[in-house]
Wavefront OBJ file of the C-alpha trace (Angstrom):
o trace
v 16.854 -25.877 -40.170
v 13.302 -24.921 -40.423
v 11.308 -22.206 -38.688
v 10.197 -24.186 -36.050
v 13.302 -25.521 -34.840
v 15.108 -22.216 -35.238
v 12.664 -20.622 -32.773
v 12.652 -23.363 -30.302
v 16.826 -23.084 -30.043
v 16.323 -19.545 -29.479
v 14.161 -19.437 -27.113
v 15.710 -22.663 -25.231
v 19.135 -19.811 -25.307
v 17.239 -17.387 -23.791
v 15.576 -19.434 -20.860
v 19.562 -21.445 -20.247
v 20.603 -17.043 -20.061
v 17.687 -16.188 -17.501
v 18.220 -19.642 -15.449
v 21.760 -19.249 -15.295
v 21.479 -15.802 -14.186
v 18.969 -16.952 -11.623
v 21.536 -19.393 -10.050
v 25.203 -17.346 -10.425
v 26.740 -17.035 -6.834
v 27.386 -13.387 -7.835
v 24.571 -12.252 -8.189
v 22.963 -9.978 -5.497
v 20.911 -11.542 -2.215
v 17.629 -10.220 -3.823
v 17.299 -11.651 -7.120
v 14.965 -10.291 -9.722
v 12.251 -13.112 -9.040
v 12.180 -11.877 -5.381
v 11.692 -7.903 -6.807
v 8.415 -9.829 -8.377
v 7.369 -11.362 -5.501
v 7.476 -8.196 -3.805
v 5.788 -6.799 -6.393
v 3.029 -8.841 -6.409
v 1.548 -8.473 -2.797
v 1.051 -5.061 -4.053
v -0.825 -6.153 -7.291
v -2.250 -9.651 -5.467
v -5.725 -7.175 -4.466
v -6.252 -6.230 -8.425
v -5.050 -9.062 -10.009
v -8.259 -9.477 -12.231
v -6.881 -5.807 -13.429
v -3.309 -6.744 -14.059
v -4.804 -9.782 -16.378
v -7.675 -7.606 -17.946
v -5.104 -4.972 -18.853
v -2.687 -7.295 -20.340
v -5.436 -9.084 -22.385
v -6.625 -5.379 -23.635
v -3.536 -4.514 -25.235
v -2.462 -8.107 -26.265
v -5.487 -7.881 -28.659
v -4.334 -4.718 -29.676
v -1.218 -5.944 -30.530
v -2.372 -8.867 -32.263
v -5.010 -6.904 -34.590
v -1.918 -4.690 -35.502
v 0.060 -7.133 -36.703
v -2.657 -7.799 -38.800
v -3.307 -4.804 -40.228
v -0.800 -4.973 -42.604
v -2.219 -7.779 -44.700
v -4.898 -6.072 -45.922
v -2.608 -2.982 -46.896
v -0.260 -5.958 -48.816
v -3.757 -6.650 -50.704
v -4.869 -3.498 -51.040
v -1.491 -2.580 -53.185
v -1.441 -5.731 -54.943
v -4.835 -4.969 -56.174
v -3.958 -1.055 -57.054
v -0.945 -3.102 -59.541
v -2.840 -5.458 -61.016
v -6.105 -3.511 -61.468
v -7.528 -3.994 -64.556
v -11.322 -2.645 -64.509
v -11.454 0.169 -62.092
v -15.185 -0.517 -61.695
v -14.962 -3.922 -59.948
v -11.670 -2.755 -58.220
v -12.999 0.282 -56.065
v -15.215 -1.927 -54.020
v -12.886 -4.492 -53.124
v -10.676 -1.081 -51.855
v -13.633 0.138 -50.158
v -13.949 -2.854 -48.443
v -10.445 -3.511 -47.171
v -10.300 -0.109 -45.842
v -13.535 -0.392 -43.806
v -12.259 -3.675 -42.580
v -8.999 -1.634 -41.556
v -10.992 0.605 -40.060
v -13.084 -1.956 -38.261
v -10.186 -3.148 -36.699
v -8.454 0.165 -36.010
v -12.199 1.132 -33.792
v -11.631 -2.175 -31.394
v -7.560 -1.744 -31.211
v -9.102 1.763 -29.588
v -11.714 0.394 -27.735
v -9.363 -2.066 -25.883
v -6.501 0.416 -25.808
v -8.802 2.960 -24.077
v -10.427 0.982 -21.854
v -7.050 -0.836 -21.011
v -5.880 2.831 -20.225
v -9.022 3.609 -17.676
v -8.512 0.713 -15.840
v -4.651 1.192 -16.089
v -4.824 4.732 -14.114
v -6.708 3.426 -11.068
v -4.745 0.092 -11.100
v -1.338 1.752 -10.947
v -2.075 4.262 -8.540
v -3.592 1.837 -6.325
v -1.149 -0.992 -6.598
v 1.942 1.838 -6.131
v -0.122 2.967 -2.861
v -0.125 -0.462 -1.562
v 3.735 -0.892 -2.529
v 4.385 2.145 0.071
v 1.937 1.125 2.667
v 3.454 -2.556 2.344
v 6.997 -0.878 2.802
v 6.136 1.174 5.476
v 4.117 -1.472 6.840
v 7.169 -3.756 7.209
v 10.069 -1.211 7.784
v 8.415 0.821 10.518
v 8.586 -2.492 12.821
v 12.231 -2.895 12.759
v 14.300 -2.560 15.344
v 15.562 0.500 17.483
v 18.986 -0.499 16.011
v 18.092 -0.523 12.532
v 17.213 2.875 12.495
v 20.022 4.330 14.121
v 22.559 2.443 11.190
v 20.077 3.764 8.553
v 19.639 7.513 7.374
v 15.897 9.082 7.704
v 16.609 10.660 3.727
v 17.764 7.477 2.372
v 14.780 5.247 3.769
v 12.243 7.123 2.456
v 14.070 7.665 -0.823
v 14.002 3.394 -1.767
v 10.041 3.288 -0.457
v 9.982 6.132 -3.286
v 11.655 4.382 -5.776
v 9.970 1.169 -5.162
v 6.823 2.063 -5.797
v 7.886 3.808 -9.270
v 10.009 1.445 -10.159
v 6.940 -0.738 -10.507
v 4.967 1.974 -11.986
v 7.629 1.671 -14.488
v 7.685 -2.059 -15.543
v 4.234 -2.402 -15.992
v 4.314 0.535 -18.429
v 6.988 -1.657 -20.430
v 5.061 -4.945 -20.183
v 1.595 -3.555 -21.431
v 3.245 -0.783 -24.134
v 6.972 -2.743 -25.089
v 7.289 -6.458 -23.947
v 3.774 -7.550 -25.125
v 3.553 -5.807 -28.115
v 7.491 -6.640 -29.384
v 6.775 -10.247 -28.729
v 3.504 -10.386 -30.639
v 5.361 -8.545 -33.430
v 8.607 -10.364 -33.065
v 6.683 -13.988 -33.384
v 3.887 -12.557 -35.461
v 6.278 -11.288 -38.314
v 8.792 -14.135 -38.394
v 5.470 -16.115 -39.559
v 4.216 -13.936 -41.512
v 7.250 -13.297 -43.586
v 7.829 -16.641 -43.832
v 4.849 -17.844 -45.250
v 5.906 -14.844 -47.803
v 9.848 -16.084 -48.359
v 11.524 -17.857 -45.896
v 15.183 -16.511 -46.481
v 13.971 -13.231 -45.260
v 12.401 -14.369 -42.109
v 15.599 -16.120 -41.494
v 17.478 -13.248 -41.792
v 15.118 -11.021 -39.457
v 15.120 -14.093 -37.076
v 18.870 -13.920 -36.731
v 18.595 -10.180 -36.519
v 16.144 -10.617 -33.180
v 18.260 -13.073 -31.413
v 21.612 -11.014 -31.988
v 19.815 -7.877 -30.649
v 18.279 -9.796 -27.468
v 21.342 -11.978 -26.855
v 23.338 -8.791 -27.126
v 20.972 -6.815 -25.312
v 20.569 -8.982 -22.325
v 24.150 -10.005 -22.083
v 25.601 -6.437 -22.213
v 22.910 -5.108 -19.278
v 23.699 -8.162 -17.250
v 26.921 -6.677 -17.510
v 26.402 -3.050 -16.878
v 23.646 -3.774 -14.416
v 26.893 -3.852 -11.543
v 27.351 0.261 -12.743
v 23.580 0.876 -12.756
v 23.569 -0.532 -8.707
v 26.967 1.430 -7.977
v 24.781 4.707 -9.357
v 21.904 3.819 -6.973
v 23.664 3.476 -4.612
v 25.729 6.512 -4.984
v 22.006 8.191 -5.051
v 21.101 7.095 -1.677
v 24.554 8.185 -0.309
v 23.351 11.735 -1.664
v 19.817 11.546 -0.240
v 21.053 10.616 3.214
v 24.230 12.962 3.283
v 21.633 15.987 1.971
v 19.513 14.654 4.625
v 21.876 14.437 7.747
v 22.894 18.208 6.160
v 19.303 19.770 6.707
v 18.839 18.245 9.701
v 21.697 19.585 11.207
v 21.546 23.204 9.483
v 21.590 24.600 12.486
v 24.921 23.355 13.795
v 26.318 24.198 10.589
v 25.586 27.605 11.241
v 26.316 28.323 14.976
v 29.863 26.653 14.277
v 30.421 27.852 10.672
v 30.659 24.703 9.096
v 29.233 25.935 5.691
v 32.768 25.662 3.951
v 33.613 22.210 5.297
v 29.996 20.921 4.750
v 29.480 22.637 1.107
v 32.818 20.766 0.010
v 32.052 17.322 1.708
v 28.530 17.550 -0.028
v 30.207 18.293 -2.900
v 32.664 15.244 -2.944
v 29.731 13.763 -2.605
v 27.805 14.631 -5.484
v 30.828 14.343 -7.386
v 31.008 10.985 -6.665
v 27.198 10.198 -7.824
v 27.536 12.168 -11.003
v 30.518 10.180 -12.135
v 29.014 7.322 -11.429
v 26.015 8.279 -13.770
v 28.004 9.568 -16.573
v 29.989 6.124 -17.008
v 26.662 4.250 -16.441
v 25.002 6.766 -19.340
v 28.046 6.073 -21.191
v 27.724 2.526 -21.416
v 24.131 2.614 -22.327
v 24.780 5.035 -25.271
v 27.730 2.303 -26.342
v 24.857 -0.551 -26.575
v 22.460 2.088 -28.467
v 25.234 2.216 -31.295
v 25.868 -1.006 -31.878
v 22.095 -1.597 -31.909
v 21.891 0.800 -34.426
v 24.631 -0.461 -36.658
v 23.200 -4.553 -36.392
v 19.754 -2.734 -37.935
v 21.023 -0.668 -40.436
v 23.269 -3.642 -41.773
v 19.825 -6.005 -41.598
v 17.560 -3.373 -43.085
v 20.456 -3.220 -46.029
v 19.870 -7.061 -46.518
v 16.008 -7.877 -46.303
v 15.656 -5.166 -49.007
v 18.402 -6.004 -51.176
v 17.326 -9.972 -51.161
v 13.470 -8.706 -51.457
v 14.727 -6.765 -55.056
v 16.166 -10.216 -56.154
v 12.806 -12.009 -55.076
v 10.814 -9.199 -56.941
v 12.916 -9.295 -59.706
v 12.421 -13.230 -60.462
v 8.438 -12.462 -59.753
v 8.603 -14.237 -56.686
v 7.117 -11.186 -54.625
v 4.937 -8.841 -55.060
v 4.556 -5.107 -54.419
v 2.081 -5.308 -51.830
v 4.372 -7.641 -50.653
v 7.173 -5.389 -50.821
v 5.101 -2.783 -48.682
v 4.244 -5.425 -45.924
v 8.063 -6.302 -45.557
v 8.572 -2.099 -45.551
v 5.506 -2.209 -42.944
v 7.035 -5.029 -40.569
v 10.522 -3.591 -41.172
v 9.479 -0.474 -39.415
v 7.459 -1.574 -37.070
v 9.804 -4.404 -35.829
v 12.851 -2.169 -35.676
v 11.550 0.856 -33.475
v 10.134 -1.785 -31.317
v 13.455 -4.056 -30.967
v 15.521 -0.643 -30.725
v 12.994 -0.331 -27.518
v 13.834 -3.999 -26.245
v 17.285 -2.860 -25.330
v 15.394 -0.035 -23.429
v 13.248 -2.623 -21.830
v 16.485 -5.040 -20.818
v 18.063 -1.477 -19.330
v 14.552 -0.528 -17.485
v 14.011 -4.037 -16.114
v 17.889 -3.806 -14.704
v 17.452 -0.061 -13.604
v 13.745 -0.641 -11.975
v 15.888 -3.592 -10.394
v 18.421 -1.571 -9.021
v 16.254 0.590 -7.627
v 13.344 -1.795 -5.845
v 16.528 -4.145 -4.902
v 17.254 -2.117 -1.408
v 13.972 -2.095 -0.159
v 12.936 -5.099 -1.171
v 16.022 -5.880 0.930
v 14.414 -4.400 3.505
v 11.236 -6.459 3.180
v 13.755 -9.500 3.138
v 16.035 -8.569 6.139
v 14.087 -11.031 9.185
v 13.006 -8.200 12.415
v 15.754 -8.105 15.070
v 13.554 -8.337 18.013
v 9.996 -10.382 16.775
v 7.675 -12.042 19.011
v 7.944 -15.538 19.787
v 5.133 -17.843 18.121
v 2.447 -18.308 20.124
v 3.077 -14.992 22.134
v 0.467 -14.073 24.528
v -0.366 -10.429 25.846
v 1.341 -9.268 28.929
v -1.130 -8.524 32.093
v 0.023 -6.434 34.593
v -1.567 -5.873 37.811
v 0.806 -5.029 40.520
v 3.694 -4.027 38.255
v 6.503 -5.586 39.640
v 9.793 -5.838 37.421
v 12.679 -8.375 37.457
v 15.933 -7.925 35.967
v 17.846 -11.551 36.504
v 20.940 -11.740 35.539
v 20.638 -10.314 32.410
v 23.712 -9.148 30.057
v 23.622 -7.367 27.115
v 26.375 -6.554 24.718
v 26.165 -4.297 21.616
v 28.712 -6.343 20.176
v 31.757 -9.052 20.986
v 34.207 -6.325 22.300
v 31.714 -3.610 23.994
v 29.429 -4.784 26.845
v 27.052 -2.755 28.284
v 25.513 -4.350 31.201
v 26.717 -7.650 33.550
v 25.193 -10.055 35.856
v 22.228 -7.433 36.389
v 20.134 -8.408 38.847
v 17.379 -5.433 40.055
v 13.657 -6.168 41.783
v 11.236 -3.496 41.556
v 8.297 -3.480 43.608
v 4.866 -2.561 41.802
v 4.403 1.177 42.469
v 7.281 2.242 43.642
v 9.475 4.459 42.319
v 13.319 3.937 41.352
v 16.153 6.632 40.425
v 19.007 4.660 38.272
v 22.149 7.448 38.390
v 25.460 7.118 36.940
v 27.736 8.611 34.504
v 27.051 8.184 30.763
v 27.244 5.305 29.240
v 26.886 3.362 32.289
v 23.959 1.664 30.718
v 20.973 3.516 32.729
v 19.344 4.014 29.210
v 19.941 0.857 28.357
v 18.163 -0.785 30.799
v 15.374 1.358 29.815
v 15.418 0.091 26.206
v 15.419 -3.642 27.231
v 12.698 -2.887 29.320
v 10.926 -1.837 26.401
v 12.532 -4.467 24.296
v 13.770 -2.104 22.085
v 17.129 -4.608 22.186
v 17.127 -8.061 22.974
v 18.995 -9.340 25.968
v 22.333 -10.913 25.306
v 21.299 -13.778 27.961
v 18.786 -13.154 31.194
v 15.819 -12.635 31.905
v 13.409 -9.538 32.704
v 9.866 -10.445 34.077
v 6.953 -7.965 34.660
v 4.526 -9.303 37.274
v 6.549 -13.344 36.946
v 6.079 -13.195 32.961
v 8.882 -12.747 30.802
v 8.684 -10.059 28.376
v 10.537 -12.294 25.615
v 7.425 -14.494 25.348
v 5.219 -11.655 25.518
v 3.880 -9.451 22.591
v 5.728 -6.288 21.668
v 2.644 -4.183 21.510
v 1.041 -5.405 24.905
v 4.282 -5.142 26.423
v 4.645 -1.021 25.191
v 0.987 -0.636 25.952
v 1.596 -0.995 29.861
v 4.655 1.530 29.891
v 4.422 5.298 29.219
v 7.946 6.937 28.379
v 8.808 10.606 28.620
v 11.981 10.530 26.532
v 15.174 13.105 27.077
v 14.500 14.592 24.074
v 10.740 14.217 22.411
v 10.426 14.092 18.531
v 6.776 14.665 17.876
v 4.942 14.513 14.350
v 4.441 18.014 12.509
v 0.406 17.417 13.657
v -1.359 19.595 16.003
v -0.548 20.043 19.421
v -3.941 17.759 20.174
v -2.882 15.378 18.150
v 0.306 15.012 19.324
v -0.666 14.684 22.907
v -3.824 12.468 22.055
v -1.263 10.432 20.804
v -0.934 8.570 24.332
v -4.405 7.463 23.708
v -5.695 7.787 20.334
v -9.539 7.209 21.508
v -9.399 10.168 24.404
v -11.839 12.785 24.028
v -10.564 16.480 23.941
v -11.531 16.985 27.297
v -9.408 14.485 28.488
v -6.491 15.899 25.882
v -7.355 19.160 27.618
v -6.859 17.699 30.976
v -3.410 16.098 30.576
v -2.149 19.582 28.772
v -3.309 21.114 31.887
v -2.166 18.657 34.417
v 1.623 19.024 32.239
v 1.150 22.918 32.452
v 1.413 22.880 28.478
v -1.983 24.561 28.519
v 0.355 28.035 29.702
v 2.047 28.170 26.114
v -0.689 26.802 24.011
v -3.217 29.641 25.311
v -1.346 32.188 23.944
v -0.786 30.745 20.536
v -3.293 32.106 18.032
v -4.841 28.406 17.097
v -4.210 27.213 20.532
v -4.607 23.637 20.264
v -4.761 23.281 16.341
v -1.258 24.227 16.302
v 1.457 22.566 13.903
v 4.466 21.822 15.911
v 6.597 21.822 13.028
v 8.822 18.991 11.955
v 10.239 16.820 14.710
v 8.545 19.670 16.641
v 10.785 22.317 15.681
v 8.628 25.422 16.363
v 8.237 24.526 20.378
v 11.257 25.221 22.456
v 12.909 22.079 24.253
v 10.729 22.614 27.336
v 7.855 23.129 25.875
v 8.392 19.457 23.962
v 9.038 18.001 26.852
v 5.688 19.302 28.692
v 3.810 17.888 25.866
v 5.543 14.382 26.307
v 4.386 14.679 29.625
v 0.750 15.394 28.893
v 1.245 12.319 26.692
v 2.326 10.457 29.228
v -0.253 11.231 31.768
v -2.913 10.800 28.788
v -1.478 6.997 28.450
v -1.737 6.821 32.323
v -0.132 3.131 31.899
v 1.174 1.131 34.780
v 4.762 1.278 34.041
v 6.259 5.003 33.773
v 9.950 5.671 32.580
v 10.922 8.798 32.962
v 14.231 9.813 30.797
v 15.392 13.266 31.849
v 12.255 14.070 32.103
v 12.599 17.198 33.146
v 16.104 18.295 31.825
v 15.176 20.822 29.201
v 13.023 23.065 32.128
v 13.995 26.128 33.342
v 13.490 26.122 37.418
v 9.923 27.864 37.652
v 8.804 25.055 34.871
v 10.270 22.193 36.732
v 8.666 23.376 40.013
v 4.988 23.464 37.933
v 5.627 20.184 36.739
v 7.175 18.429 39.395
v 4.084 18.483 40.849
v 2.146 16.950 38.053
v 4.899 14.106 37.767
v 4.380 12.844 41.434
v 0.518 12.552 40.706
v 1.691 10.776 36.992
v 3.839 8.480 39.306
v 0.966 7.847 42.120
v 0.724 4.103 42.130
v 2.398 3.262 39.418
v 5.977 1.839 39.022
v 8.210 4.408 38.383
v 11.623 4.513 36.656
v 13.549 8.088 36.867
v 16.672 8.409 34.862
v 18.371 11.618 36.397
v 21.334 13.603 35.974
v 19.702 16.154 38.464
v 20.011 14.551 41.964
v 17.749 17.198 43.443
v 15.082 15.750 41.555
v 14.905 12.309 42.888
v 14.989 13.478 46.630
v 11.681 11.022 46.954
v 12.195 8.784 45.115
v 11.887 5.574 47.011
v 14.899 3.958 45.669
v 18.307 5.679 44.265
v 20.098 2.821 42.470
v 23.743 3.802 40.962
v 24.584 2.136 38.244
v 28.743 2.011 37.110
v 30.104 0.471 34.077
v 27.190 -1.591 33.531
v 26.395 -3.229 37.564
v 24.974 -1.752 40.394
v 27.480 -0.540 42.768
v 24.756 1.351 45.146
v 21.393 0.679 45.945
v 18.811 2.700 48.890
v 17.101 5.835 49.903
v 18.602 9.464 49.448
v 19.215 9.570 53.661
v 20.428 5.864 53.588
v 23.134 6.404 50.814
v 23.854 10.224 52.738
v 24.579 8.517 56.048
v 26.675 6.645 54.380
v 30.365 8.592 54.313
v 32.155 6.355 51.574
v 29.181 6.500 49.294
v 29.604 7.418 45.833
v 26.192 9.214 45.495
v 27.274 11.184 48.583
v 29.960 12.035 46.696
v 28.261 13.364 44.221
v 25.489 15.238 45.908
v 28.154 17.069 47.956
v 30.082 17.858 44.656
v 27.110 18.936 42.403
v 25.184 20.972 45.049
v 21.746 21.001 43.000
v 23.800 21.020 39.402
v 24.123 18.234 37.274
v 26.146 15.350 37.740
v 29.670 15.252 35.798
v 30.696 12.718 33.346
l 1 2 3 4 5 6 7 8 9 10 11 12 13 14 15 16 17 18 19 20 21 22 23 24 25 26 27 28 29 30 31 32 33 34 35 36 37 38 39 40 41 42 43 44 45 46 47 48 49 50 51 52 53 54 55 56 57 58 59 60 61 62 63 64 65 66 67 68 69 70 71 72 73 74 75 76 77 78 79 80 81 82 83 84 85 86 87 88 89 90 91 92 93 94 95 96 97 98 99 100 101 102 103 104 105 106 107 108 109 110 111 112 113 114 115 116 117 118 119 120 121 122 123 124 125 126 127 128 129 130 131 132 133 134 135 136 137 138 139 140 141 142 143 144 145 146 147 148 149 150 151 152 153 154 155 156 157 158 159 160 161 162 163 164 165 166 167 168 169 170 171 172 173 174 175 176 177 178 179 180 181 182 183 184 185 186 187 188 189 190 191 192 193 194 195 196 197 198 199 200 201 202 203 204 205 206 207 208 209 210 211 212 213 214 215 216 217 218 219 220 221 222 223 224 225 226 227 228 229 230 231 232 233 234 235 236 237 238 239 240 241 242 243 244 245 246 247 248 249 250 251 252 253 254 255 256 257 258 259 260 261 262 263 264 265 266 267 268 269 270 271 272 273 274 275 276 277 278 279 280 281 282 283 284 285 286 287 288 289 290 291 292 293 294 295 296 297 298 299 300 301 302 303 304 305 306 307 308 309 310 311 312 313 314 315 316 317 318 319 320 321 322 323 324 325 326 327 328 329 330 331 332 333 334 335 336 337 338 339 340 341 342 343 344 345 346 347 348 349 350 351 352 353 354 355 356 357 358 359 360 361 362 363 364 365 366 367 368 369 370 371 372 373 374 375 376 377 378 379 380 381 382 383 384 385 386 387 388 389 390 391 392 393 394 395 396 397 398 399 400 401 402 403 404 405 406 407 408 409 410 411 412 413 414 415 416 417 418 419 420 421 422 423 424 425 426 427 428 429 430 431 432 433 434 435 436 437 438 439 440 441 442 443 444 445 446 447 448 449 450 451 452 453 454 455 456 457 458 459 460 461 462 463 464 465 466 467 468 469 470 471 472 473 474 475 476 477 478 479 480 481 482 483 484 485 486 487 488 489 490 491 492 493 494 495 496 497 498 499 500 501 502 503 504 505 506 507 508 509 510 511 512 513 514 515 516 517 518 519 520 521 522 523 524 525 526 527 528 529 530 531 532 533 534 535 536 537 538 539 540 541 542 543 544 545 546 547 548 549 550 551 552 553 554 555 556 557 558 559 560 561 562 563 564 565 566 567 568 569 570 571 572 573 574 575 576 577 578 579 580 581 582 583 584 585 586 587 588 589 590 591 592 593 594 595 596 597 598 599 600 601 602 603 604 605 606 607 608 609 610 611 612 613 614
């Protein structure tokens, strides 16, 4: 079998491998040609980089294998020489020709590496803006199944994980397969016999390679995995330090973390285990080839069929090729690894959005505000529904109180009013237009929300409230802080409004959160207000100060008031009480008094200006 041929099998094995690991059933969703894919959007910008880069050290690699010959003549001249005279020119030649060559294998290695910095950096910023581009628009659900740690942990990893296989394209994979093909040739045009034997030494340490991290690659997932289970358990841990401490949970939670971590490092170890298993017998196929290219190159050398310099080429190659094949099996195990890690958020960037906008979705006007809820139902799943046969008409500008014990759905009409979920079947209109065919962001521009319990962003108190509109001047911030009485707790802090909040807010009190969701809120000033507990983490004086400033927020505009507090929706002009997911009651605060079998005169008689009981 000649050369050719023998090449041409082998490489036919190795694309029937990669193809047949393309189409197994058992192989994950994401596949490594959609980790490239991914990949790509984030290189797509700098492409004429990637391609530069890969040319710069291809040439390198090329004039290496090169190299070489001139050392083989070189030698072969220093054992044959015969008149030192004529010889030390021909040396001084060959060695400024070898150093020719060594100046442009630096020229293109250095510029390669120049370009390389910026190109990396940039591309691995893109990765993380594409991730966060794409996960940040998921669903209200997806979130709440998903731990904060553990999210931001695989945008982290996917961006390195790239950073990663470029390194090994530009410094391993191009420069082993110049030196792989390069020296089969080479040694062939020298004595065939040994090229055969190095060719059969390549394909047993790829085949090997690949087969054996195809293999292990199931371990390497279960130790990423294991990873994230870490990140979001340390994660869900910090978060809740503070419970941890009030009900002296440290014991509990220090062993549960450490079942945890217990868990990962095993994982690792048998995953380390097996890699160090394919390093020795990678070791062993190159120590029994080395053995056999020199011994047959002593019988060649004997018979006069090689030469020294010949001898110091095959040493050369020898060298060269085996620290460089010893790397492919690192290569095989990075490519897996940088797999495993980019595979869960590239699953992610494959998972379709939950709730997306119809095509062809227009903006939502509103100009009188008027909401619809017709017959809608919504179920969280087959066995747990949350709402039936709702039908509720708002009038634009009025305002509505929806009571009831938790988890009758009052919030959840709230979120499918902001389309947070998607209704299970019905409609909801604002102004006659359904909200299904309408974009997301028009639809959340015309409603301002003053949640139960406000996260903000560890960002100044202005920017936090400018948040409500990002292009309002700081008198106007000023205004709505004033109008939400935050301006009496940010006077006395010493840089008033260039305050950090902390993270999630941390460093203002519940109240004080809530004011500046308020002064958010106001800021907006959209035509659709929901107001969650608005006012449920106030102590009486603050509620009176900002009860005030709510009824001008809700002046005109259509207001929704979820309240546990009954004295706080005295006015409103509507009290709707909502039961196991219908409306059982729907008027005024005297209508539903007058009426003796009411349940909301029930309750106001029980809770007497408290809160109302589960």
């Amino acid at each position: 079998m000649t050369t050719r041929m023998t090449l041409v099998v082998l490489f036919y094995l190795v694309f029937a491998i990669i193809y047949s690991h393309m189409k197994n059933p058992n192989t994950p969703k994401v596949g490594l040609l959609d980790v490239l894919k991914a990949f790509y959007k984030g290189v797509k910008p700098q492409k004429w980089a990637f391609w530069f880069i890969s040319f710069a050290f291809l040439i390198a690699s090329i004039l290496e294998l090169i190299i070489p010959l001139f050392y083989k003549k070189f030698f072969d001249l220093l054992t044959n020489a015969s008149d030192k005279i004529v010889l030390i020119p021909q040396l001084v030649n060959l060695i400024l020709i070898v150093l020719v060559l060594r100046g442009i294998i630096w020229a293109f290695r250095q510029s390669g590496f120049i370009l390389m910095n910026k190109f990396v950096s940039r591309t691995m910023a893109r990765l993380r803006q594409i991730s966060f581009d794409y996960m940040v628009k998921h669903s209200y659900s997806f979130f709440i199944n998903n731990f904060t740690g553990s999210l931001i942990q695989r945008v982290g990893r996917f961006s390195r994980s790239f950073e990663r296989l470029y390194d090994m394209l530009v410094f391993n994979v191009i420069p082993l397969t110049i030196h792989s093909v390069g020296v089969i040739i080479v040694v062939y045009l020298q004595e065939p016999i040994i090229s055969y034997i190095i060719l059969v030494w390549i394909g047993s340490i790829f085949i090997f390679s690949f087969f054996f991290q195809r293999w292990k690659l199931q371990y390497d997932l279960l130790a990423t995995k294991a990873d994230s289970t870490t990140s979001g358990a340390l994660s869900d841990l910090i978060t809740n330090q503070n419970t941890i401490m009030t009900f002296n949970g440290f014991n509990k939670e220090s062993f549960s973390f450490k079942e945890v971590t217990l868990d990962q490092s095993n994982k690792q170890i048998y995953a380390w285990n097996l890699g160090v298993l394919k390093d020795a017998v990678q070791a062993g196929l190159m120590v029994a080839v080395e053995f056999l290219i020199f011994y047959y190159a002593i019988k060649f050398w004997e018979i006069n069929l090689i030469t020294v310099g010949t001898f110091v080429l095959i040493q050369v190659y020898i060298l060269s090729l085996s620290q460089r094949l010893w790397d492919f099996g690192r290569i095989v195990r990075n490519i897996y690894e940088s797999f495993a890690d980019s595979k869960e958020m590239v699953e992610i960037l494959m998972t379709p959005y939950e709730i997306k906008d119809v095509p062809g979705a227009e903006e939502l006007k509103v100009e009188k505000g008027n909401i619809d809820f017709e017959n809608v139902y919504f179920n969280f799943n087959e066995t747990r529904a949350v709402l039936e046969n709702l039908n509720l008409s708002i009038k634009g500008g009025k305002k509505v109180a929806l009571i009831g014990p938790s988890g009758a759905g009052k919030s959840t009409i709230v979120k499918l009013l902001l389309r947070m979920y998607d209704l299970t079947s019905g409609n909801i209109l604002i102004d006659k237009q359904d909200i299904a065919h309408k974009t997301q962001e028009s639809l959340r521009s015309n409603i301002s929300l003053v949640p139960q319990d406000p996260i903000l962003f560890h960002r100044t108190l202005l920017e936090n409230i400018r948040y409500g509109r990002l292009n309002a001047t700081n008198e106007e911030v000023f205004e709505a802080a004033r109008l939400a009485h935050c301006d009496e707790f940010i006077d006395s802090l010493p840089l008033k409004y260039e305050t950090f909040v902390g993270e999630r807010g941390i460093k203002l009190s519940g109240g004080e959160r809530q004011r500046v969701a308020i002064a958010r809120a106001i800021l907006k000033n959209a035509p659709i207000l929901i107001l969650d507990e608005a006012t449920s983490s106030l102590d009486s004086h603050s509620e009176s100060l900002i009860q005030d400033a709510l009824d001008k927020l809700m002046r005109d505009k259509t207001s929704i008031v979820i309240a546990h507090r009954l004295s706080t929706i005295r006015k409103m002009d509507r009290i709707i009480v909502i039961d196991q997911g219908k409306i059982t009651e729907d008027g005024n605060h005297e209508e539903l008094l007058s009426n003796e079998t009411s349940l909301y005169k029930k309750l106001w008689d029980l809770q007497a200006g408290g809160f109302l009981g589960e």
